[in-house]
gemmi code that builds the backbone of each chain (N, CA, C; Angstrom):
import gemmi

chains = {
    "A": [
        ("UNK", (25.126, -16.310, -84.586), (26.199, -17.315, -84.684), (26.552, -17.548, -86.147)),
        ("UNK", (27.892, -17.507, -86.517), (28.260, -17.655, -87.850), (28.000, -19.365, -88.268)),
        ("UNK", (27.665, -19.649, -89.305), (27.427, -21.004, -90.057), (28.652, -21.112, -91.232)),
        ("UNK", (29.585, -22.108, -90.650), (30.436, -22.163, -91.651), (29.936, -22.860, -92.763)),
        ("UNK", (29.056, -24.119, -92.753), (28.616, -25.204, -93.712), (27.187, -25.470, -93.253)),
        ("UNK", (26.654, -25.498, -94.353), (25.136, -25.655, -94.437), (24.925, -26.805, -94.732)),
        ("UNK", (24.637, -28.235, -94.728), (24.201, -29.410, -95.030), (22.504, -29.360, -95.185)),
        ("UNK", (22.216, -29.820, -96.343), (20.942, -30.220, -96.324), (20.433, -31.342, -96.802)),
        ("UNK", (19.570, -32.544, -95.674), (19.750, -33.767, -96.214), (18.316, -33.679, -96.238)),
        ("UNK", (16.879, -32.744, -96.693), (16.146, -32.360, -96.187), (15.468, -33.952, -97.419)),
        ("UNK", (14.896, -34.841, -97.046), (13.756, -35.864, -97.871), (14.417, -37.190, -97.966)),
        ("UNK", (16.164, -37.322, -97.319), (17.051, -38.699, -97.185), (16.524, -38.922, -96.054)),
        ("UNK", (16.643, -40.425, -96.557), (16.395, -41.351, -95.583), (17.550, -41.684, -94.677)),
        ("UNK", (17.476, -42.567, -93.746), (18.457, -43.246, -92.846), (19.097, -43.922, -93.933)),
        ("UNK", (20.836, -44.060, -93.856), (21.778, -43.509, -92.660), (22.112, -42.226, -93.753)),
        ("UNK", (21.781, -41.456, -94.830), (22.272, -40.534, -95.712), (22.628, -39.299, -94.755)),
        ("UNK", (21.540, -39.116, -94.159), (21.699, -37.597, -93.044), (23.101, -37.835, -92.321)),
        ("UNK", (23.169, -38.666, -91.316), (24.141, -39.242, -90.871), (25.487, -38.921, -91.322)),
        ("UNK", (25.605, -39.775, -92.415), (26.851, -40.237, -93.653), (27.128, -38.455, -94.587)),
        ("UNK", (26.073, -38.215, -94.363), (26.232, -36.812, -94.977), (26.717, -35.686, -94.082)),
        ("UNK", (26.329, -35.972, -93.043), (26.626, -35.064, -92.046), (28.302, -35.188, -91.436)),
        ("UNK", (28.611, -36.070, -91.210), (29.830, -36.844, -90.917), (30.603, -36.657, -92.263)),
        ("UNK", (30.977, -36.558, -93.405), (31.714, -36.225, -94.625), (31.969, -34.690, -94.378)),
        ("UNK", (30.853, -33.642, -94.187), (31.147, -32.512, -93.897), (31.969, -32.388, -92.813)),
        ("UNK", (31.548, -32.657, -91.702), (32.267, -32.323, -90.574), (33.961, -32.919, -90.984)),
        ("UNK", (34.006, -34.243, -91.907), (35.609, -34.651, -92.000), (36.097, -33.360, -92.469)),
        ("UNK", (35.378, -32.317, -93.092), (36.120, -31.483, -93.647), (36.101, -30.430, -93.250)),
        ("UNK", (36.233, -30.462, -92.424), (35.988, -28.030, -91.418), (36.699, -28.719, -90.521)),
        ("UNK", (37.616, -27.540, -90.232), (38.077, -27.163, -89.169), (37.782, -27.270, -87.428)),
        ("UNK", (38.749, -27.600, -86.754), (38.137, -27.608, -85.072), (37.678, -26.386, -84.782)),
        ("UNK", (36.223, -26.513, -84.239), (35.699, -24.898, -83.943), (34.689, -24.255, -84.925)),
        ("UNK", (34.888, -24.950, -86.139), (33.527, -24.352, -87.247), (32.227, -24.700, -87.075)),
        ("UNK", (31.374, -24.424, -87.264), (29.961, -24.484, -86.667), (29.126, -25.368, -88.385)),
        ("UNK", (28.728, -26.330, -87.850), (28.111, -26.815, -89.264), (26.216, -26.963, -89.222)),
        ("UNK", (25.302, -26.338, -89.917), (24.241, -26.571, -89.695), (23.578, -27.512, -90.940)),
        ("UNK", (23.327, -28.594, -89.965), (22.247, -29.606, -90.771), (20.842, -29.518, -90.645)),
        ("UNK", (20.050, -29.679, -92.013), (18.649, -29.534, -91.886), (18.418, -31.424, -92.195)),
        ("UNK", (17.514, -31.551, -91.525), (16.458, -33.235, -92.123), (15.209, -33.095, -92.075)),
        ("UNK", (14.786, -34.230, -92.739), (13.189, -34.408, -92.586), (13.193, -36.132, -92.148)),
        ("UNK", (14.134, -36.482, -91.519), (14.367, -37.695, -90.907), (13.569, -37.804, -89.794)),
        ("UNK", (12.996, -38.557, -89.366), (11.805, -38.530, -87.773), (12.792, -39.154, -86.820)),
        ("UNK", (13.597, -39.788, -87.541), (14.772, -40.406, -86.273), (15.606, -40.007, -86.263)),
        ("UNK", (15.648, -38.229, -86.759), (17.026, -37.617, -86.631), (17.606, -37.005, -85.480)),
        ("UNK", (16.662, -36.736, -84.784), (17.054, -35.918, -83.373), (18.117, -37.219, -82.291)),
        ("UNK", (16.937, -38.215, -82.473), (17.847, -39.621, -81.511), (19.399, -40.019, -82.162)),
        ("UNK", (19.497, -40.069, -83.607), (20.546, -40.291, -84.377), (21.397, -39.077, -83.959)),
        ("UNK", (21.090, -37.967, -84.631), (22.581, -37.127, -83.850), (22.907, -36.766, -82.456)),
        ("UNK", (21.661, -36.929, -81.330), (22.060, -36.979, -80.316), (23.027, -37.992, -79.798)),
        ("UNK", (22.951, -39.048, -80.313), (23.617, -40.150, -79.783), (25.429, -39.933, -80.365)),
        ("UNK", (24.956, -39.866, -81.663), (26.110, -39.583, -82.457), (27.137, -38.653, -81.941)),
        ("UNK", (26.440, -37.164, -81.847), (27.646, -35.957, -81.301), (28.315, -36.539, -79.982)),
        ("UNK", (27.612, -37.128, -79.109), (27.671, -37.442, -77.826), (29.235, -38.554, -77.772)),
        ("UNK", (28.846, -39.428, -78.600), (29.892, -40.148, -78.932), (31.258, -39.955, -79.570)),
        ("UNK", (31.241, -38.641, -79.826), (32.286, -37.763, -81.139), (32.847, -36.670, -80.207)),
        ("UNK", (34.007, -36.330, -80.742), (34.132, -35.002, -80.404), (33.690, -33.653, -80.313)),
        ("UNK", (33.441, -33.735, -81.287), (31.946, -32.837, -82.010), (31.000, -32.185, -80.524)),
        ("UNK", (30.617, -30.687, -80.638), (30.209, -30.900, -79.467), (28.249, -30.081, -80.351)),
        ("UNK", (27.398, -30.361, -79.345), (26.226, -30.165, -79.862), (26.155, -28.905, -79.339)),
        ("UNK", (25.265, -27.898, -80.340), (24.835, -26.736, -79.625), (23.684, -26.513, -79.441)),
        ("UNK", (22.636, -26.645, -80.856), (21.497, -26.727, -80.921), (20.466, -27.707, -81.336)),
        ("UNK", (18.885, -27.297, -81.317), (18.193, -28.420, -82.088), (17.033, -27.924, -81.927)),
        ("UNK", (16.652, -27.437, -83.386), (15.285, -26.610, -83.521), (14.067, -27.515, -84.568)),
        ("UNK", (12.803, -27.692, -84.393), (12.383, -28.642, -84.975), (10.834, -27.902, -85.446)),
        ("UNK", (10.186, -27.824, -86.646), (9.243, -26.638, -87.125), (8.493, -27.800, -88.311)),
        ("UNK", (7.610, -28.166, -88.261), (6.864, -28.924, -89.510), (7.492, -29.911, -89.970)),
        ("UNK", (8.083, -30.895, -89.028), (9.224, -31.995, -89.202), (10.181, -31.775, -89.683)),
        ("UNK", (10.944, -30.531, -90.215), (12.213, -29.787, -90.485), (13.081, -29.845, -89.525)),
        ("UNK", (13.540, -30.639, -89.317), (15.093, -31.068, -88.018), (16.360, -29.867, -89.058)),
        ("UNK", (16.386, -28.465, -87.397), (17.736, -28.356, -87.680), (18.891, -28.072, -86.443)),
        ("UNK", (19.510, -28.916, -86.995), (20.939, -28.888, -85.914), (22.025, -28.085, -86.328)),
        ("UNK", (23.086, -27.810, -85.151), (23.523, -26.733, -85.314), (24.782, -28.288, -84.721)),
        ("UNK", (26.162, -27.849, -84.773), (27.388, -28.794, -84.312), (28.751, -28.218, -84.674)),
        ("UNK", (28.917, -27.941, -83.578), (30.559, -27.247, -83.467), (31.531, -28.876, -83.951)),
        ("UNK", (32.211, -28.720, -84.539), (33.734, -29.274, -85.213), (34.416, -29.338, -83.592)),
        ("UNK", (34.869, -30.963, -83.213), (35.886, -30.595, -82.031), (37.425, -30.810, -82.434)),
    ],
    "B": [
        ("UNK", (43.956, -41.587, -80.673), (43.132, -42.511, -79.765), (42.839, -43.327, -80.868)),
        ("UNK", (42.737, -45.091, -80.592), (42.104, -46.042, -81.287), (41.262, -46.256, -81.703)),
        ("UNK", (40.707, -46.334, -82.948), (39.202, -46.119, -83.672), (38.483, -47.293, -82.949)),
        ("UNK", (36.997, -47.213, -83.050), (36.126, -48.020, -82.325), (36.374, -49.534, -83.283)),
        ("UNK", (35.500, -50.287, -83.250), (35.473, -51.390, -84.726), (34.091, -51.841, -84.192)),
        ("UNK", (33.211, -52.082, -85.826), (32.137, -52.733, -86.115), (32.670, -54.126, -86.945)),
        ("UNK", (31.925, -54.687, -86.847), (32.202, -56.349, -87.967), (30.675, -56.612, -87.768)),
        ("UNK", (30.296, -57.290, -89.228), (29.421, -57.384, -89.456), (29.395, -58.758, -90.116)),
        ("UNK", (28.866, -60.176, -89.670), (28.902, -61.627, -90.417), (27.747, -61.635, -91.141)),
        ("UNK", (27.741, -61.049, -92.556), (26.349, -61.714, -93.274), (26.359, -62.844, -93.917)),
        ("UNK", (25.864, -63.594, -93.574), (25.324, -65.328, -94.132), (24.503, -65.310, -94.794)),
        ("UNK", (23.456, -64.303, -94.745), (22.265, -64.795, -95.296), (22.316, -63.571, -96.938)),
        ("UNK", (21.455, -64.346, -97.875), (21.391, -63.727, -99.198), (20.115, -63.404, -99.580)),
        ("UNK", (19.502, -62.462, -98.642), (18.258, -62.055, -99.341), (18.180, -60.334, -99.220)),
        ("UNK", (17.498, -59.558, -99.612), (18.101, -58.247, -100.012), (17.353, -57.372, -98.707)),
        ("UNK", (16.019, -57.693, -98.055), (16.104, -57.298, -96.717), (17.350, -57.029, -95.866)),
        ("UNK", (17.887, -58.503, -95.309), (19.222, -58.846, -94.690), (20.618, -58.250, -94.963)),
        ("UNK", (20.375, -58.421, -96.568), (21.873, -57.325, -96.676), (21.515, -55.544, -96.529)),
        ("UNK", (19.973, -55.232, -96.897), (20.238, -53.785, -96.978), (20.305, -53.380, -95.016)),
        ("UNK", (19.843, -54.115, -94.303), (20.329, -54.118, -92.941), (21.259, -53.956, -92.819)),
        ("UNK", (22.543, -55.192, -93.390), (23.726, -55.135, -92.649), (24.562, -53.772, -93.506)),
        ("UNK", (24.218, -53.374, -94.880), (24.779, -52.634, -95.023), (24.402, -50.840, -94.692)),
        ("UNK", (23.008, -51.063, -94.255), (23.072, -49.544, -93.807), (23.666, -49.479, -92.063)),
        ("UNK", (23.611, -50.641, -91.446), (24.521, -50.596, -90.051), (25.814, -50.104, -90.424)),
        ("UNK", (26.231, -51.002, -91.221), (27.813, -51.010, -91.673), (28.269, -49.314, -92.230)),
        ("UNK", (27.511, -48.777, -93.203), (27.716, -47.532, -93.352), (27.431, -46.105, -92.334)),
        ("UNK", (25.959, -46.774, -91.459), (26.201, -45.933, -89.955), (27.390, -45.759, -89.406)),
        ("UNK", (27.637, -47.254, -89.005), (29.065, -47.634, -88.215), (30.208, -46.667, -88.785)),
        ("UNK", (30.321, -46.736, -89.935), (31.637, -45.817, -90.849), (31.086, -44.546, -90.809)),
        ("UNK", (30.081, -43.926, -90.295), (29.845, -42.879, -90.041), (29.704, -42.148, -88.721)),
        ("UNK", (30.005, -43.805, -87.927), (30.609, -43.035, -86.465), (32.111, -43.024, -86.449)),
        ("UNK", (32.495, -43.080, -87.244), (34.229, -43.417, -87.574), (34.631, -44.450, -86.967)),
        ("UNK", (33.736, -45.586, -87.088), (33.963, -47.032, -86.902), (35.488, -47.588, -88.016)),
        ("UNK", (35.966, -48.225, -87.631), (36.440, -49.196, -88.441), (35.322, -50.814, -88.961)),
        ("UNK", (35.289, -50.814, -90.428), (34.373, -51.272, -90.478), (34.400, -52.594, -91.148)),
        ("UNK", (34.074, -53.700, -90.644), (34.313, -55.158, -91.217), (33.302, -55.904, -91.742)),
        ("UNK", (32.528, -56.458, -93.152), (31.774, -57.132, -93.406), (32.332, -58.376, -93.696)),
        ("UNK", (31.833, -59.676, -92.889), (32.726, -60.706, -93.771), (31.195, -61.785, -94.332)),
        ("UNK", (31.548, -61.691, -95.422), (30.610, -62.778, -96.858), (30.729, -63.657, -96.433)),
        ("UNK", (29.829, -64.885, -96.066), (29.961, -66.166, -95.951), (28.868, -66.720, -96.502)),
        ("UNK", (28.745, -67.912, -96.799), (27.285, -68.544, -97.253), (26.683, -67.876, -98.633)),
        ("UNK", (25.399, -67.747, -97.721), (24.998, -66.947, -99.406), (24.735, -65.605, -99.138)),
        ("UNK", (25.618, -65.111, -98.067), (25.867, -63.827, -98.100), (26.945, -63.131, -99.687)),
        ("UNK", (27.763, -63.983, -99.704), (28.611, -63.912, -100.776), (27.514, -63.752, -102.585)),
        ("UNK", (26.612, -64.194, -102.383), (25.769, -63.946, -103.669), (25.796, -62.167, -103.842)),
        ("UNK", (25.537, -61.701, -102.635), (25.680, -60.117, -102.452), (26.274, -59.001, -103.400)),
        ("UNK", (28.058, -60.109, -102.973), (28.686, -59.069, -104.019), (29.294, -60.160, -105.244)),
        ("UNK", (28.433, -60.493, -105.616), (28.575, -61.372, -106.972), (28.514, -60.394, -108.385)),
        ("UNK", (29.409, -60.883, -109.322), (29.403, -59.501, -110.363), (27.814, -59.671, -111.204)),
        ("UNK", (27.316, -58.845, -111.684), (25.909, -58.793, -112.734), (26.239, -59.720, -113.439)),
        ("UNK", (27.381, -59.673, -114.346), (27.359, -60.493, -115.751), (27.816, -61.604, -115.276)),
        ("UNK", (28.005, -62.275, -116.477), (28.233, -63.507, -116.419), (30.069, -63.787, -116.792)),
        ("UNK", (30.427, -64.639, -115.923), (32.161, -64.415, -115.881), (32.457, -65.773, -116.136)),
        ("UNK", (33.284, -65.302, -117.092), (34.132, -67.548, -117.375), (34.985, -67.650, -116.150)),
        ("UNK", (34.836, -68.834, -116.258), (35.303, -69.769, -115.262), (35.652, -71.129, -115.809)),
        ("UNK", (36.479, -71.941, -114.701), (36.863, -72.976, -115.253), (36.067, -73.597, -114.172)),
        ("UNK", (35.244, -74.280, -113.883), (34.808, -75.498, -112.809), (33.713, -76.383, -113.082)),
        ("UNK", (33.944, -77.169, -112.615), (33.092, -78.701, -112.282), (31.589, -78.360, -112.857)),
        ("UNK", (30.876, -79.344, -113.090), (29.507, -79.680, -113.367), (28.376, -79.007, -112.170)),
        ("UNK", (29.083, -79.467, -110.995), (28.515, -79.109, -109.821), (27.914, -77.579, -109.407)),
        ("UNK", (29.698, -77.084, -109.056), (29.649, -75.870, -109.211), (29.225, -74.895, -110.436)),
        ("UNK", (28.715, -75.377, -111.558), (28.653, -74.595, -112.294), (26.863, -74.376, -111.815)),
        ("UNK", (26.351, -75.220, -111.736), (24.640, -75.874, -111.521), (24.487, -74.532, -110.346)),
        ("UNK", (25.552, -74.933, -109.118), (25.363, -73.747, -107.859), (25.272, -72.402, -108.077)),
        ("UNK", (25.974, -72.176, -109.762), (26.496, -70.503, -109.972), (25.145, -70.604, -110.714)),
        ("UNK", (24.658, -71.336, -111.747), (22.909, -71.027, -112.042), (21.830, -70.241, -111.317)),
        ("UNK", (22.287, -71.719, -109.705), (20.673, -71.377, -109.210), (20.848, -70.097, -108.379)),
        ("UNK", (22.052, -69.841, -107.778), (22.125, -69.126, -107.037), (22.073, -67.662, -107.643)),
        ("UNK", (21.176, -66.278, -106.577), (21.591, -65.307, -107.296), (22.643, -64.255, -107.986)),
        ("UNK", (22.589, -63.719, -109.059), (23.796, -63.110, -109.512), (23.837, -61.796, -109.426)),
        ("UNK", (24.357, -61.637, -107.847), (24.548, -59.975, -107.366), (23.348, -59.198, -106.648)),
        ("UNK", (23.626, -58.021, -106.133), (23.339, -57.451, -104.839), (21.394, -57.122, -105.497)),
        ("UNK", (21.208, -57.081, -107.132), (20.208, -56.489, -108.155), (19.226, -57.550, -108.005)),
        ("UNK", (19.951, -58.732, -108.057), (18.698, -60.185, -108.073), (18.202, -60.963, -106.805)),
        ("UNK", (18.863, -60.573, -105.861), (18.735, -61.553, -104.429), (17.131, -61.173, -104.088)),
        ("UNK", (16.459, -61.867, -103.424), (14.433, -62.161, -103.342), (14.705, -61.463, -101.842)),
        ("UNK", (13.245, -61.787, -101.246), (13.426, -61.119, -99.800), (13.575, -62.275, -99.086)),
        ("UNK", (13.661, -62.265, -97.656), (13.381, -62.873, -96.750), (11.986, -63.877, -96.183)),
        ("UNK", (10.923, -62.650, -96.677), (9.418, -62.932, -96.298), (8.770, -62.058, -97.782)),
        ("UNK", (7.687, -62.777, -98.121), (7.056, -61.883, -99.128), (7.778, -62.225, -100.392)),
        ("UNK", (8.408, -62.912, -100.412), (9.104, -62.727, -101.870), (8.233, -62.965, -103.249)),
        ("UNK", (7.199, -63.689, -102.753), (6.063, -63.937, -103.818), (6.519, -63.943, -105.461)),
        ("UNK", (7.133, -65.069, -105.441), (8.369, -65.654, -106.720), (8.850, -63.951, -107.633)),
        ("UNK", (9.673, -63.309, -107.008), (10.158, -61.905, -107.458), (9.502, -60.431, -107.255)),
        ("UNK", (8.003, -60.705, -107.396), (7.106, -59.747, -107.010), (7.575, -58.782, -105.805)),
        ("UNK", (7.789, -59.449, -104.556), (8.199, -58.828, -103.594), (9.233, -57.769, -103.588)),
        ("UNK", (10.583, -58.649, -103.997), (11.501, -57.250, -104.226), (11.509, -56.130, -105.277)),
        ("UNK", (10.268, -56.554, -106.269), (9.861, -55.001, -107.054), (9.704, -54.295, -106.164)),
        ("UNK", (8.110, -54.666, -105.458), (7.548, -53.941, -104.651), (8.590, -52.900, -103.710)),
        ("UNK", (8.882, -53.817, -102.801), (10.010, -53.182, -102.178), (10.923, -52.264, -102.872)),
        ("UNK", (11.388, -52.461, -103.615), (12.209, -51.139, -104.161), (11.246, -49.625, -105.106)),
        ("UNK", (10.297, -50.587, -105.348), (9.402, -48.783, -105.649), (9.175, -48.563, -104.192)),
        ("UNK", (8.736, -49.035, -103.336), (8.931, -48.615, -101.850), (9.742, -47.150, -101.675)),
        ("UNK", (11.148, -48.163, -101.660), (11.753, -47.627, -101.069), (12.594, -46.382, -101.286)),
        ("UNK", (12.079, -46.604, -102.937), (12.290, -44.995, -103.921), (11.546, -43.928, -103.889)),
        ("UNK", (10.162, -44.285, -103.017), (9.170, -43.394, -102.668), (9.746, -42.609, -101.530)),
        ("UNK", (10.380, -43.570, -100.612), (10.862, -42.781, -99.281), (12.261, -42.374, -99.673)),
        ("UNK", (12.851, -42.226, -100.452), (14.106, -41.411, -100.979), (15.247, -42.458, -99.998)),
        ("UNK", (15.129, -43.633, -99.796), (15.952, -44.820, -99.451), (16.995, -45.182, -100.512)),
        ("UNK", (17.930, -45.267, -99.775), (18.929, -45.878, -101.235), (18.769, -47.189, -101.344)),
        ("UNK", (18.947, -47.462, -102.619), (19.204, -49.040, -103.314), (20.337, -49.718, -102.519)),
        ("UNK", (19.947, -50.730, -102.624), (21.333, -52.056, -102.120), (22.767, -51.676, -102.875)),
        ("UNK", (22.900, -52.111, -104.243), (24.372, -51.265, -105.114), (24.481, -49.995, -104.435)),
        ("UNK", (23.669, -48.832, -104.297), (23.913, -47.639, -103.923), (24.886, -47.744, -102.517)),
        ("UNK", (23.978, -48.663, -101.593), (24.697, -48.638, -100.149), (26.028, -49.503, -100.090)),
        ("UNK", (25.925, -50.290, -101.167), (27.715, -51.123, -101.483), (28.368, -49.989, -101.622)),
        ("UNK", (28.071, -49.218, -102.711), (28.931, -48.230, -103.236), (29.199, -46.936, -102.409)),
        ("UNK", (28.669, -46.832, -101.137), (28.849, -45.720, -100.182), (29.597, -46.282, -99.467)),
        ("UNK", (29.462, -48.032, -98.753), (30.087, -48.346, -97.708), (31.578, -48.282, -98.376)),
        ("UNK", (31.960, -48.846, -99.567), (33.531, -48.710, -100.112), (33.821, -47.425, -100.495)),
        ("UNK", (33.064, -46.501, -100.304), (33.660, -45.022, -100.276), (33.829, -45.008, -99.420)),
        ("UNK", (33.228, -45.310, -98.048), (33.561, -44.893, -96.595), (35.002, -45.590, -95.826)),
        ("UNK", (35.120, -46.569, -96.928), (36.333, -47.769, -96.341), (35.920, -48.699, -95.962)),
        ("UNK", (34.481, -49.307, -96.067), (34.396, -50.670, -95.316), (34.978, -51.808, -96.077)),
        ("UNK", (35.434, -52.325, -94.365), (36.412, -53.376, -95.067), (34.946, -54.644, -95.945)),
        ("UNK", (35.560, -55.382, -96.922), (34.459, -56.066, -97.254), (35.581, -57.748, -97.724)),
        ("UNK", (34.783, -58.367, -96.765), (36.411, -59.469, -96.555), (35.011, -60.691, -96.886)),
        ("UNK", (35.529, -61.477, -98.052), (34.849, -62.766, -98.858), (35.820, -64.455, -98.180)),
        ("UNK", (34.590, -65.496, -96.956), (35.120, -66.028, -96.930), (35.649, -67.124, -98.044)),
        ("UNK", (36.596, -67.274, -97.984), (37.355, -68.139, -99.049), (36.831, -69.751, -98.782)),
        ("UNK", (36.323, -70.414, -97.500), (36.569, -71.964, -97.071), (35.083, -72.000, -98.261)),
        ("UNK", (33.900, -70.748, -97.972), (32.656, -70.898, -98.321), (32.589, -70.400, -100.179)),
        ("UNK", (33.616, -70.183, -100.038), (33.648, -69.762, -101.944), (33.604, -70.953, -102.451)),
        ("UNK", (34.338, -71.595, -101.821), (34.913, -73.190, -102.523), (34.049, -73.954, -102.354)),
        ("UNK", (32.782, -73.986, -101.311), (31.891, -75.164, -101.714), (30.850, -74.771, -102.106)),
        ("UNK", (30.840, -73.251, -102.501), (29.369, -72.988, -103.236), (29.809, -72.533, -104.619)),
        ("UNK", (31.317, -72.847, -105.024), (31.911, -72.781, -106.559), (31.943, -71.448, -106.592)),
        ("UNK", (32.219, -70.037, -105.708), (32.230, -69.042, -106.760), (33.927, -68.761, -106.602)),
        ("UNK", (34.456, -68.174, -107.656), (35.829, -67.831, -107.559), (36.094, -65.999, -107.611)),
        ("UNK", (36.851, -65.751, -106.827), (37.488, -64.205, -106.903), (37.197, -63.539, -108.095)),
        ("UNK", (37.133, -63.985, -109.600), (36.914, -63.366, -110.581), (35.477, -63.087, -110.912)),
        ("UNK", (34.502, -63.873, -109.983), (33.332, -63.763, -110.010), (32.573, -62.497, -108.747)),
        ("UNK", (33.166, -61.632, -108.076), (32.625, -60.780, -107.247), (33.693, -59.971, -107.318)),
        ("UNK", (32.747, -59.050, -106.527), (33.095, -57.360, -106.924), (34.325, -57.174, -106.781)),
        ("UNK", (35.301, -56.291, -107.591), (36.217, -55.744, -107.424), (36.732, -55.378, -105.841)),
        ("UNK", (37.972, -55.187, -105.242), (38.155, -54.268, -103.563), (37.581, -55.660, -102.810)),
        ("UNK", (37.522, -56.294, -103.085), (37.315, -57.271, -101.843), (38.513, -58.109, -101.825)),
        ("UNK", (38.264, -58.147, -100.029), (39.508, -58.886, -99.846), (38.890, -60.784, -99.449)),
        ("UNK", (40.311, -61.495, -99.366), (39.790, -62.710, -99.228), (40.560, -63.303, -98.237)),
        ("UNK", (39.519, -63.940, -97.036), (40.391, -64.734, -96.047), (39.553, -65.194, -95.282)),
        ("UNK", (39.873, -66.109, -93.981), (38.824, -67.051, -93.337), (38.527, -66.257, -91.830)),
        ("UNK", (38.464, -67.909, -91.025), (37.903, -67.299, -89.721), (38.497, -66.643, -89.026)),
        ("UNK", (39.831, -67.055, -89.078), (41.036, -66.075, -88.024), (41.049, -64.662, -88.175)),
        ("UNK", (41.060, -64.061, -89.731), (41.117, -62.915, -89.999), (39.655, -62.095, -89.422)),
        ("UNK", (38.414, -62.688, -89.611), (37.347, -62.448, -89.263), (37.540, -62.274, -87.515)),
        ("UNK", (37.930, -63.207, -87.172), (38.268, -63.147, -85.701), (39.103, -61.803, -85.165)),
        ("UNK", (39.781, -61.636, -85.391), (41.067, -60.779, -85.549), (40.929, -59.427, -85.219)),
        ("UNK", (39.600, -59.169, -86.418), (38.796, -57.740, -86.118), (37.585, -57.696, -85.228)),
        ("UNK", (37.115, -58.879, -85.239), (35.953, -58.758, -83.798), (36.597, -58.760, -82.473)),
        ("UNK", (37.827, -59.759, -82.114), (38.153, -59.586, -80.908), (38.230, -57.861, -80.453)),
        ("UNK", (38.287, -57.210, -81.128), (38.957, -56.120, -80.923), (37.666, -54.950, -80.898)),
        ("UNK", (36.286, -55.169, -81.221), (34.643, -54.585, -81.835), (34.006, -54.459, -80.655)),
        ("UNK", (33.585, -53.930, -80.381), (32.902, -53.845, -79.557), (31.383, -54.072, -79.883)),
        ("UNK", (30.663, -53.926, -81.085), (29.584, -54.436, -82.525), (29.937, -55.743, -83.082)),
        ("UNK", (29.392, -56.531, -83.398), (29.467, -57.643, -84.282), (28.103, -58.475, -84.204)),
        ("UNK", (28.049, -58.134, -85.310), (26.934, -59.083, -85.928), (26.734, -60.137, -86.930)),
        ("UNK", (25.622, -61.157, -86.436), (25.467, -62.027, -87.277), (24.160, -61.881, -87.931)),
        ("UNK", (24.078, -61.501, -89.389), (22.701, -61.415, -90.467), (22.668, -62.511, -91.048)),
    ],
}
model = gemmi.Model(1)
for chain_id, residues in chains.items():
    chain = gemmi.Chain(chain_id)
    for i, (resn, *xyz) in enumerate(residues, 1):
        res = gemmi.Residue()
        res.name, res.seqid = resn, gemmi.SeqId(i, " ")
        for name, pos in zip(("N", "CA", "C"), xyz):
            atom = gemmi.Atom()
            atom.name, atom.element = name, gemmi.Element(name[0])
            atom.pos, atom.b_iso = gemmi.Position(*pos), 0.0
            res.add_atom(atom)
        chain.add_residue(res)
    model.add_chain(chain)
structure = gemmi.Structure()
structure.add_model(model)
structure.setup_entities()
C-alpha cells in the first residue's frame, strides 16, 4: 500500500498525536493514505473514536513495543 | 454539512483546570469542532498579559490586579499547591512526559481557531480591562456564550 504522509508523533503526549494527525490529514487529498506512528497508550481508543466520527475512513492498526501505527485513508 | 460545536465555561484559575479545559478545547478543534472558551471569574487570570500594563482604575481594582495572578505562567494548582512548590513540580512533570505547557496549549488552541470569548460583566468587577489580556480575544456576555452552546452538543463548566 502506497503511504502518501508519514506523521510521527512518536514520545507526544495527549492531544499532540491527535492535533498532529488532524493538520496532516487537513492537507492530502480525498483517497491519500496517511500513516501515523505514537507512543501514546491512549492512542488506539483516541483514533478509533476519532476516524469513526470523521470522514476519514480507518484501515489499519499495528501495535509492537508500545509503537502505535495507524494507517487512515483521507475521505 | 454543519460543523459540530464544543464551548467550554472556565471559571476557575488554577493551572490544573485550565490545562484541562484547554487540552479538551484543542481535542475538540481537532475533531473539527467549532470551538468556544468563555473566561469568566478567575478563569480570566488565564489569559492575562505577563507584564505589567497601565491602566487607569480605582484603588480597589488596582489591589484585585496585585493579588490576583498575572497570566496562564503564574496561576497555583487546584490541590498541592504548597505556596508555589506545586506548580514547579508539576511542570518538570510534565516536561518529563513530553506534555505541553499551558502558553504552549493557548498558543495551539488560537492556531486551531478557538474561539476565546472574555466575559466583560466579570472584567468589571474583578478590574481587569481589554488592554490587560491576550491579544485575539473577543469580548461579550451571557447571550453570546449562550448562542454557541445552544447549538454544542459539549459544554462545559471548569
Amino acid at each position: 500500500m502506497k503511504i502518501d504522509v508519514h506523521v510521527d508523533t512518536k514520545g507526544l503526549a495527549c492531544p499532540m498525536p491527535l492535533v498532529k494527525g488532524k493538520k496532516a490529514l487537513d492537507k492530502m487529498l480525498p483517497g491519500q493514505i496517511m500513516e501515523l506512528v505514537s507512543t501514546d497508550k491512549g492512542a488506539l481508543n483516541d483514533f478509533k473514536a476519532w476516524v469513526k466520527q470523521s470522514k476519514n475512513e480507518w484501515i489499519s492498526h499495528q501495535e509492537s513495543n508500545g509503537v502505535h501505527t495507524f494507517l487512515i485513508r483521507k475521505g | 454539512m454543519e460543523k459540530e460545536k464544543t464551548t467550554i465555561v472556565l471559571f476557575s484559575g488554577e493551572l490544573d483546570k485550565a490545562i484541562a479545559a484547554f487540552i479538551i478545547a484543542n481535542g475538540a478543534a481537532a475533531y473539527d469542532h467549532d470551538v468556544t472558551i468563555f473566561f469568566t471569574f478567575w478563569g480570566l487570570n488565564t489569559m492575562r498579559k505577563d507584564e505589567i500594563v497601565k491602566t487607569n482604575k480605582g484603588l480597589l481594582e488596582k489591589a484585585f490586579g496585585w493579588m490576583m495572578p498575572r497570566g496562564a505562567r503564574k496561576l497555583g494548582l487546584s490541590k498541592m499547591n504548597m505556596l508555589g512548590m506545586g506548580p514547579k513540580m508539576i511542570k518538570h512533570v510534565m516536561k518529563k512526559h513530553n506534555a505541553l505547557t499551558l502558553p504552549q496549549l493557548i498558543e495551539l488552541a488560537q492556531e486551531q481557531g478557538v474561539k476565546l470569548v472574555a466575559c466583560t460583566m466579570t472584567m468589571d468587577l474583578l478590574g481587569l480591562k481589554e488592554e490587560e489580556l491576550s491579544d485575539g480575544m473577543q469580548y461579550a456576555g451571557v447571550a453570546a456564550y449562550l448562542g454557541d452552546a445552544t447549538n454544542a452538543k459539549v459544554n462545559l463548566f471548569i
